[in-house]
C-alpha positions as CSV (number, residue, x, y, z in Angstrom):
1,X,-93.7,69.5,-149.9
2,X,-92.9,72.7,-151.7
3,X,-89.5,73.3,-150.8
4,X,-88.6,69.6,-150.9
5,X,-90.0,69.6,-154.5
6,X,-88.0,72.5,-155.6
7,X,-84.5,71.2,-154.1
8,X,-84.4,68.0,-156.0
9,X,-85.9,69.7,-159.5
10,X,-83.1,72.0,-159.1
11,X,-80.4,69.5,-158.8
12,X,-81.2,67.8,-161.6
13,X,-81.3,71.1,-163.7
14,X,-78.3,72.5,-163.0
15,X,-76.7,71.6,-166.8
16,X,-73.1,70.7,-165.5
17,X,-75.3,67.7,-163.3
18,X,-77.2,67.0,-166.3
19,X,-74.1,66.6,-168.3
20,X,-72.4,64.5,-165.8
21,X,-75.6,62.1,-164.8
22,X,-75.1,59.0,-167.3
23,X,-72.1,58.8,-165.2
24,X,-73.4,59.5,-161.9
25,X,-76.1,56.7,-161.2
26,X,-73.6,53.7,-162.0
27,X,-70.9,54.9,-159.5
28,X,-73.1,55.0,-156.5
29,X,-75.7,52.1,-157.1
30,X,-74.2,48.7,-157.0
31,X,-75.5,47.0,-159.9
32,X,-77.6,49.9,-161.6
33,X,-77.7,48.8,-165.1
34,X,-78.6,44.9,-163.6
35,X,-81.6,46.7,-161.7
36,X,-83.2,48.0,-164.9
37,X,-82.8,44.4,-166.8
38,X,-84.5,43.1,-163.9
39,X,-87.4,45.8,-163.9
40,X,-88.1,45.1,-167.6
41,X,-88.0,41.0,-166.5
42,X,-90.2,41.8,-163.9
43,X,-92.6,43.9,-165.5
44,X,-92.8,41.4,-168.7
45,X,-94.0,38.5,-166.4
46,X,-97.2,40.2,-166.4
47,X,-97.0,43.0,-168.9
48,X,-98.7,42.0,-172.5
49,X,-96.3,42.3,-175.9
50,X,-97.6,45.2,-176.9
51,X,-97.6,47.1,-173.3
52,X,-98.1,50.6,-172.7
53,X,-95.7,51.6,-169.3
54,X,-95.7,54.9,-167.2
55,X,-92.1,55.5,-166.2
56,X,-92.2,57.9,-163.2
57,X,-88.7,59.8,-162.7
58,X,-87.9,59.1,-166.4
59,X,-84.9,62.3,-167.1
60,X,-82.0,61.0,-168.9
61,X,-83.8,58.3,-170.0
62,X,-81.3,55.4,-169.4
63,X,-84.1,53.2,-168.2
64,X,-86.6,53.9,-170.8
65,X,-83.4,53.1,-173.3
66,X,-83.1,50.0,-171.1
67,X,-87.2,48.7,-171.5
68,X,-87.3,49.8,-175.2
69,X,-83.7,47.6,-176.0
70,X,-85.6,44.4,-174.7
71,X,-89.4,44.8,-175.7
72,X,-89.4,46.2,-179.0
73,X,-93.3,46.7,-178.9
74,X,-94.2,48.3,-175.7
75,X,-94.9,52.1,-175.6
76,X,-93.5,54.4,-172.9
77,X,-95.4,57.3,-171.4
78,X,-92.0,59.0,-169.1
79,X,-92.9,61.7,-166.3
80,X,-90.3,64.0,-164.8
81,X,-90.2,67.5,-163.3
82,X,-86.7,68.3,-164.6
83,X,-87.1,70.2,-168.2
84,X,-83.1,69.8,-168.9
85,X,-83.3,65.5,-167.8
86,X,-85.9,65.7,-170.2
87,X,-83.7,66.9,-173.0
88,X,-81.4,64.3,-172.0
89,X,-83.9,61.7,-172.2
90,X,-85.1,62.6,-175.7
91,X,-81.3,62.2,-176.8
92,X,-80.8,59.0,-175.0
93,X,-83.6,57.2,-176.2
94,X,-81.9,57.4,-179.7
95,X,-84.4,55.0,-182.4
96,X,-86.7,54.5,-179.7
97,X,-88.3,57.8,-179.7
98,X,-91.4,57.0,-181.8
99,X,-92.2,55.0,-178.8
100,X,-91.7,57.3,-176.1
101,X,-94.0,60.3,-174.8
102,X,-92.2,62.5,-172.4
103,X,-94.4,64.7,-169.9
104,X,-92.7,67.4,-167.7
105,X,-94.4,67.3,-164.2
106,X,-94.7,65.5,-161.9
107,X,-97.4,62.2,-161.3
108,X,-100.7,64.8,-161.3
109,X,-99.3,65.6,-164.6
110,X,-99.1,61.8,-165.9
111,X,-102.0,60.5,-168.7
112,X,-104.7,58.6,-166.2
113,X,-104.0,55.6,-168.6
114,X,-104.7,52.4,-167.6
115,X,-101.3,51.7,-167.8
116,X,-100.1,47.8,-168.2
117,X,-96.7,48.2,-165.9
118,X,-95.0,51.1,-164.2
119,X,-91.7,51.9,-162.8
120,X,-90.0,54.4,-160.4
121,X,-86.4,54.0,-160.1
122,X,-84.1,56.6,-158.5
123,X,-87.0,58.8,-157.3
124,X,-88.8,58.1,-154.7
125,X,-86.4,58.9,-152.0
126,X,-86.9,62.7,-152.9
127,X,-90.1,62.6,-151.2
128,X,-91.3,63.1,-147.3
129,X,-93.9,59.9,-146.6
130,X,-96.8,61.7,-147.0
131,X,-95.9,63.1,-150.5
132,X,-94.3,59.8,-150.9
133,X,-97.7,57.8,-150.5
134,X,-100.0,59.8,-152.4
135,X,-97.7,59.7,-155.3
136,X,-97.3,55.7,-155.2
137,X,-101.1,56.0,-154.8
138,X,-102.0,57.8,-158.1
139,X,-99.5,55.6,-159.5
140,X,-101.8,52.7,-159.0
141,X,-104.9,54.7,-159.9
142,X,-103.4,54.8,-163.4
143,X,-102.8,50.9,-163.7
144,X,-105.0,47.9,-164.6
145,X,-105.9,45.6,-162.2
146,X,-102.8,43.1,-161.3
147,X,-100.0,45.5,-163.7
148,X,-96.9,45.1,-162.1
149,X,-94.9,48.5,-160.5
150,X,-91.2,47.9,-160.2
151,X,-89.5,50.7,-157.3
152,X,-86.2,51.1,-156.7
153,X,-84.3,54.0,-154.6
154,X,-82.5,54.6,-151.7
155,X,-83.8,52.8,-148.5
156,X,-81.7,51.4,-145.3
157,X,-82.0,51.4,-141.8
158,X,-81.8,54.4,-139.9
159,X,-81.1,53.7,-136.3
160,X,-78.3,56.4,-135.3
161,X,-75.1,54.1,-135.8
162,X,-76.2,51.7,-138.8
163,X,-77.6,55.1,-140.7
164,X,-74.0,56.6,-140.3
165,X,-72.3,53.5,-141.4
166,X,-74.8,52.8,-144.5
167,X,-74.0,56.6,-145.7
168,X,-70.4,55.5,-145.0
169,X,-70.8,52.3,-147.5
170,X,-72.6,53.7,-149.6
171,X,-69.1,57.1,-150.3
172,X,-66.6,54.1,-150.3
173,X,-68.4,52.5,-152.7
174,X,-68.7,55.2,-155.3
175,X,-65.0,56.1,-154.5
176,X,-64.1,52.3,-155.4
177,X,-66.1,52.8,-158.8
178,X,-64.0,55.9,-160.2
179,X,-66.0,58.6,-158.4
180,X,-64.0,61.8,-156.9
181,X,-63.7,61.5,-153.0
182,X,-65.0,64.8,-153.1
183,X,-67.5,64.5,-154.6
184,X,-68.6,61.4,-153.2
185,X,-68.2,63.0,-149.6
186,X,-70.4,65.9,-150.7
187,X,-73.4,63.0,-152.3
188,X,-72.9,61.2,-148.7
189,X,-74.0,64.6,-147.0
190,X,-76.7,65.4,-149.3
191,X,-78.2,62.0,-148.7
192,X,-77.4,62.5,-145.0
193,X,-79.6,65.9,-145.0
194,X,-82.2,64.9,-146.9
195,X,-85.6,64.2,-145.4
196,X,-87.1,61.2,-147.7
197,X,-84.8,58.3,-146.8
198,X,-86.8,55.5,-145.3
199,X,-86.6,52.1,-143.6
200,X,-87.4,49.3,-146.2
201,X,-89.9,48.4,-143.8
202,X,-91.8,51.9,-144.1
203,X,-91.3,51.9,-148.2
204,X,-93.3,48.0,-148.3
205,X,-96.0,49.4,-146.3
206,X,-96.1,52.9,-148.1
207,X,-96.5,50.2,-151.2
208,X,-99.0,48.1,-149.7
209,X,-101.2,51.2,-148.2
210,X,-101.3,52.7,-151.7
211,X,-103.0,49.3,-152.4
212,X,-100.6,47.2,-153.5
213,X,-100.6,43.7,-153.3
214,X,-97.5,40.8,-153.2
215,X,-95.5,43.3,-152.0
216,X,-91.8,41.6,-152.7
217,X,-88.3,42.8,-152.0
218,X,-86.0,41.7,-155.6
219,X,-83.0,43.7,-154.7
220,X,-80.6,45.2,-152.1
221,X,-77.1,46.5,-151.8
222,X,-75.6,48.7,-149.6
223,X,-78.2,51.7,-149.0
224,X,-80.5,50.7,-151.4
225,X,-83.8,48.5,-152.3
226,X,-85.9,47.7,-154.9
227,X,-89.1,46.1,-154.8
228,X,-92.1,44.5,-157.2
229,X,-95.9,44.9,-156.4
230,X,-99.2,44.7,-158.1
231,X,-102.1,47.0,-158.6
C-alpha cells in the first residue's frame, strides 16, 4: 500500500493541481455538484439536525462547502492526506469554518467519534481492495448504529473491451465539458494505470463485508458510482 499511498498524496500536492482542482472534478464527473446535493439528502434522511459527519477525502473542501450550504447545524470532522488540499479546503469553506475540523492523515488518523453520517466521495478508487476494505471498515467503526455513509468514485466494468471503451467515455466527456484533450488523454491513462478501479459489484460487497447493511446503488454515469449504506 505504500507506494500506492504516496502516488495519489503526491498528485494532489503538487500546487499547480491544487490550483487547478475546483475545476478539475466538474469536467470529468457527470453531474458532480448534483452528487453532493444528493449525499447531503441522503445523509439527512437519517442524520439528526444537529449531526456531527466524518468526511473522508475532504481536500478542497467543495463538498464540505456543499453539506454546510444545506444543514446549517451539523459539524464536520474532514480527513485527508494532502497538506496543500487542506489549505484549499480551509479557504473554500469560507463562513463555515467554525464548523469544520480538518485532520491531515489518513482514516487511522480520523477522531473515533461516533459519528452520525459519513461520506467518501472522489477517494476511494486510490486504494487496492485490501487497503480499500479496511479503510471502509474503520469508517463504520467510527459511526452509530444505522448512520448513513454516502460513497462515490470511480467504478465500471472491467472486462478487456468495455474497460477500454468506459476510459474512452469517460476523455470525451471531459473534452465535451471544456477540458484540454491533452489533458484529458493523460487523466484517461492515469485512470487506465492505476490499480484501485473496481467492478461496482466488488465496491457493494467491499461495503457490505465492512458491515454494511442496505447496500443501495443512487448514482451512475459513465465510469462512475455512488452508493448509500448503513452502519
Amino acid at each position: 500500500m505504500e507506494t500506492e499511498k504516496m502516488d495519489f498524496i503526491a498528485a494532489f500536492s503538487d500546487p499547480q493541481a491544487v490550483a487547478r482542482y475546483t475545476q478539475g472534478p466538474p469536467r470529468y464527473m457527470p453531474g458532480f455538484a448534483d452528487v453532493q446535493r444528493m449525499a447531503g439528502v441522503l445523509l439527512a434522511e437519517r442524520a439528526p439536525r444537529e449531526a456531527s459527519v466524518l468526511v473522508l477525502g475532504a481536500g478542497g473542501g467543495l463538498e464540505l462547502k456543499a453539506f454546510a450550504d444545506l444543514q446549517p447545524a451539523w459539524r464536520f470532522v474532514g480527513v485527508d492526506p494532502a497538506a496543500p488540499m487542506l489549505d484549499l479546503a480551509r479557504r473554500t469553506v469560507g463562513e463555515h469554518a467554525a464548523r469544520v475540523e480538518l485532520v491531515h492523515g489518513l482514516i487511522g488518523d480520523a477522531p473515533e467519534g461516533p459519528f452520525d453520517a459519513a461520506t467518501c466521495l472522489l477517494t476511494l478508487h486510490f486504494l487496492p481492495p485490501a487497503e480499500r476494505l479496511r479503510t471502509v471498515g474503520e469508517i463504520r467503526r467510527r459511526l452509530k448504529p444505522g448512520a448513513p455513509f454516502v460513497a462515490a468514485h470511480s467504478s465500471f466494468p472491467q472486462g478487456a473491451g468495455e474497460r477500454a471503451a468506459w476510459l474512452s467515455r469517460y476523455a470525451a466527456f471531459a473534452v465535451a465539458s471544456g477540458a484540454d484533450p491533452a489533458e484529458a488523454e493523460k487523466a484517461r491513462a492515469a485512470v487506465a494505470a492505476a490499480l484501485g478501479t473496481l467492478e461496482p459489484e466488488h465496491d457493494e460487497a467491499i461495503l457490505r463485508e465492512a458491515g454494511f447493511s442496505d447496500v443501495t446503488m443512487f448514482y451512475a454515469a459513465f465510469t462512475w458510482r455512488g452508493w448509500v449504506a448503513y452502519a
